[in-house]
C-alpha positions, 0 to 999 in steps of 0.5 A: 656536374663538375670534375674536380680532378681535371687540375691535378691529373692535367699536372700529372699528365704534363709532369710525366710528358716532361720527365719521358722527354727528358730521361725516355732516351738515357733510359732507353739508351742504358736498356740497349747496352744492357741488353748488348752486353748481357747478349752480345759478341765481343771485339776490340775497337779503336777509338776514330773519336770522342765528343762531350755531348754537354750533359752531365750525370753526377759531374760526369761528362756524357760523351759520344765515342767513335769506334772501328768495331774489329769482330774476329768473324767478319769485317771491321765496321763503324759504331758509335757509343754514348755514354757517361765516364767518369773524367778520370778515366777519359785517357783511356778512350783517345783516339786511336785507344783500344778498348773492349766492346760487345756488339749484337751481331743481328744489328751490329751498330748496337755496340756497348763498351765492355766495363773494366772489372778491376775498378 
């Protein structure tokens, strides 16, 4: 007896494998944002720094951001940030730039930057 199906389920298998490797971590990434800023505390952060990743979404740069998280009820600390900005809005996150974040207060590395409601 022969399984006719083993071809195909073996693409399907192969393709999902593939599309986890290289969307799993954005997805992941976005969901813990996501959760940071739905459940989180807010600060102000200065930006230390800002580095192109190389990846794109939608001619979007994706950048790492640097920051010195200043929570009001304990000491500063260092986090960084990886996410999607549009080119046009870049000027607002140079180095020494002031910008709102949410962070988790049980895992304060987990910062999100709060979006700009005006545009």
């Amino acid at each position: 007896m022969t399984v006719q199906w083993q071809g195909p389920a073996l693409v399907f298998v192969l393709v999902f494998v593939i599309v986890a490797i290289g969307f799993g971590p954005a997805i992941y990434r976005d969901y813990k944002a996501n959760r940071t800023l739905e459940h989180g505390v807010d600060a102000s952060a200065r930006v230390l720094a800002i580095h192109e990743t190389g990846s794109l979404h939608n001619n979007q740069p994706e950048v790492r951001i640097q920051l010195e998280v200043k929570p009001t009820d304990r000491a500063a600390f260092n986090a960084s940030v990886t996410t999607f900005i549009s080119p046009v809005y870049l000027s607002r996150f140079q180095p020494g730039a002031t910008v709102a974040v949410r962070y988790d207060p049980a895992s304060p590395k987990s910062v999100a930057l709060v979006p700009d409601e005006s545009h």
